[in-house]
C-alpha positions as CSV (number, residue, x, y, z in Angstrom):
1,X,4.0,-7.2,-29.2
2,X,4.0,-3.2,-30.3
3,X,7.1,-2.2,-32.1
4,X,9.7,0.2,-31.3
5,X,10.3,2.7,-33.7
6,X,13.6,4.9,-33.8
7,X,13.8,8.0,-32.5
8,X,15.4,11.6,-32.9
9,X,17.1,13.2,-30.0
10,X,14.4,16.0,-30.4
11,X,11.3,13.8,-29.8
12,X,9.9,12.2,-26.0
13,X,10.4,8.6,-25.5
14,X,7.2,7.0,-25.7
15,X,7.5,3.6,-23.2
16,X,5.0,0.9,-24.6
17,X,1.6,0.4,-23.3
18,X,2.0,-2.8,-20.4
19,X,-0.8,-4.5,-18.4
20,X,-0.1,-4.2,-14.5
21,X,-1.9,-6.5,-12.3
22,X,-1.9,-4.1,-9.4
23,X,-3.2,-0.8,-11.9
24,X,-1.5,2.4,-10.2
25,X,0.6,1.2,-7.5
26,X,2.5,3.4,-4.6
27,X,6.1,2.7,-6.2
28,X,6.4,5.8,-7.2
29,X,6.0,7.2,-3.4
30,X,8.3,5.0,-3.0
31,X,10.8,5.2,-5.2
32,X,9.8,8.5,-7.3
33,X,9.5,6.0,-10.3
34,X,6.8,3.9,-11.0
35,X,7.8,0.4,-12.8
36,X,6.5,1.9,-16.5
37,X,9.3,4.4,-16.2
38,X,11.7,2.3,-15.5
39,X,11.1,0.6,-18.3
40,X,10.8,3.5,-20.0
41,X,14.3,4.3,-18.9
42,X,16.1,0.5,-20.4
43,X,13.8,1.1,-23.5
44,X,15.4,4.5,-23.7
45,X,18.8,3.3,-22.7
46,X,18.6,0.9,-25.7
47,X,17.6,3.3,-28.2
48,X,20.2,5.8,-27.4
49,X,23.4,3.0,-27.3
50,X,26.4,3.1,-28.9
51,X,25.7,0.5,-31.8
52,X,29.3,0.1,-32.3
53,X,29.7,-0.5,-28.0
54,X,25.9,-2.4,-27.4
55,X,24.7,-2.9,-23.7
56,X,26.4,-6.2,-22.0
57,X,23.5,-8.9,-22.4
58,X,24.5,-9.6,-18.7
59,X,24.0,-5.8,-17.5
60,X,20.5,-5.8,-19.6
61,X,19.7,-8.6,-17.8
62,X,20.7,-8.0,-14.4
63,X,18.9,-4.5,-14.6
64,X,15.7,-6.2,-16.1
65,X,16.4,-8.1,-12.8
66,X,16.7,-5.5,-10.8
67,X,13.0,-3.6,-11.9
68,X,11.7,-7.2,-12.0
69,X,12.8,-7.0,-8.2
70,X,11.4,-4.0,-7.3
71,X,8.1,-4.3,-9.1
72,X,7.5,-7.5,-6.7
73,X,8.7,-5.9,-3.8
74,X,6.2,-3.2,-4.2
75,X,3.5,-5.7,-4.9
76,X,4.4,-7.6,-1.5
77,X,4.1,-4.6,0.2
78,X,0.5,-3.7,-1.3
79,X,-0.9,-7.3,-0.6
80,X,0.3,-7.3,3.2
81,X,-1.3,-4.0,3.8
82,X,-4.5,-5.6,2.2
83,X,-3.7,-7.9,4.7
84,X,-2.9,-5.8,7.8
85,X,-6.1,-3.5,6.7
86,X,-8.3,-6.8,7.2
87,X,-6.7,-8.4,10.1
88,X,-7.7,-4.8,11.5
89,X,-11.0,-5.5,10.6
90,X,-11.2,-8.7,12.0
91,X,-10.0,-7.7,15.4
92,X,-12.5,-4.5,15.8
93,X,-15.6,-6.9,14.6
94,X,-14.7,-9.1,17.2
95,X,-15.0,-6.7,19.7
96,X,-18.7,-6.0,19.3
97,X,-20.5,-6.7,22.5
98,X,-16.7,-6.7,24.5
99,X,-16.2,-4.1,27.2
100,X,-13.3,-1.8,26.9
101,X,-10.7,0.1,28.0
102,X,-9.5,2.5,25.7
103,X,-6.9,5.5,26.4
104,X,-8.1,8.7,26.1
105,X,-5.6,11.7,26.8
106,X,-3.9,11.5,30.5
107,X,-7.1,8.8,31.7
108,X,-9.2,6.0,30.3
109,X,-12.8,5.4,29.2
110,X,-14.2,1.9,29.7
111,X,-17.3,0.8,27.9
112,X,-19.2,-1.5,25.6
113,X,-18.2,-1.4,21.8
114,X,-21.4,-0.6,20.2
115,X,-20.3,0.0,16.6
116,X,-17.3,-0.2,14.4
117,X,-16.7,2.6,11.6
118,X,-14.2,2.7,9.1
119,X,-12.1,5.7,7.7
120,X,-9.7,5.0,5.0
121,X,-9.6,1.6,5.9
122,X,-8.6,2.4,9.6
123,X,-11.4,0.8,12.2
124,X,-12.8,3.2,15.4
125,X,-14.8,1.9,17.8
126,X,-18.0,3.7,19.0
127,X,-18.4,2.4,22.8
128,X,-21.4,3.4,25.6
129,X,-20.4,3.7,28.6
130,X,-21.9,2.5,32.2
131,X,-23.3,6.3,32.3
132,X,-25.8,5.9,29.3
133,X,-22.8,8.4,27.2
134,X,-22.1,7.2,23.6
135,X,-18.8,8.2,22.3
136,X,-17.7,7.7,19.2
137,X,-14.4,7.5,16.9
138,X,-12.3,5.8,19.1
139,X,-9.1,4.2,17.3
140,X,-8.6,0.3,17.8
141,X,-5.0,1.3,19.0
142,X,-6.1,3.1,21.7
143,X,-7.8,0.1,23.3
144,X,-5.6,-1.3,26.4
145,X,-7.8,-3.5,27.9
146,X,-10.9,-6.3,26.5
147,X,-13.5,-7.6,28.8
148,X,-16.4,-9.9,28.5
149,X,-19.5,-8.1,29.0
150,X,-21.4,-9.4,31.9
């Protein structure tokens, strides 16, 4: 455990080193703060108390709670977009070999998924249609219709 060493007003509050299990999450999109900081802030909020007044061991607690809270919450939501980002990929492998129907501005294109790309983790289908044309970058969302390819 690293020590904490008293401070003067005049010098940054230094939060102590901690092991994530997620490294750099999105939290701080999220809530402008990423859970280091927030600790950072109670490790802060402890250093700067009233030694005569000291936090209420309940308060501590229930903001230790709180960050506790949101540091899972954040972790939730980066495991089910893992999971979203796979089911993805599941579903646009699956349509190798499958005719389909995909929109395309104010009409359609129907054709054979050929290929499957992947940009920033988002599938697009590359497709040949019944005219010999290959097109290509296609998003799975825009597909409205799947066929077996006879």
């Amino acid at each position: 455990m690293q020590e904490v060493t008293p401070i003067s007003p005049q010098q940054p509050v230094q939060a102590p080193e901690l092991a994530t299990q997620g490294g750099d999450t999105s939290a701080t999109d999220q809530f402008g703060l990423g859970f280091e900081s927030l600790l950072q802030i109670v490790l802060t909020q402890l250093t700067y108390q009233d030694p005569l007044e000291p936090m209420d061991n309940f308060e501590f607690v229930s903001q230790l709670a709180q960050f506790s809270q949101i540091q899972q919450t954040q972790e939730m939501s980066d495991n089910l977009e893992v999971l979203v980002r796979a089911q993805s990929t599941g579903q646009a492998a699956n349509l190798l070999g499958r005719t389909v129907d995909v929109a395309a501005g104010s009409g359609q294109i129907t054709g054979e998924v050929t290929a499957v790309a992947f940009q920033d983790g988002a599938p697009s289908l590359t497709i040949e249609t019944s005219a010999g044309a290959t097109i290509s970058g296609l998003p799975l969302g825009n597909v409205t219709q799947i066929r077996e390819t006879q």
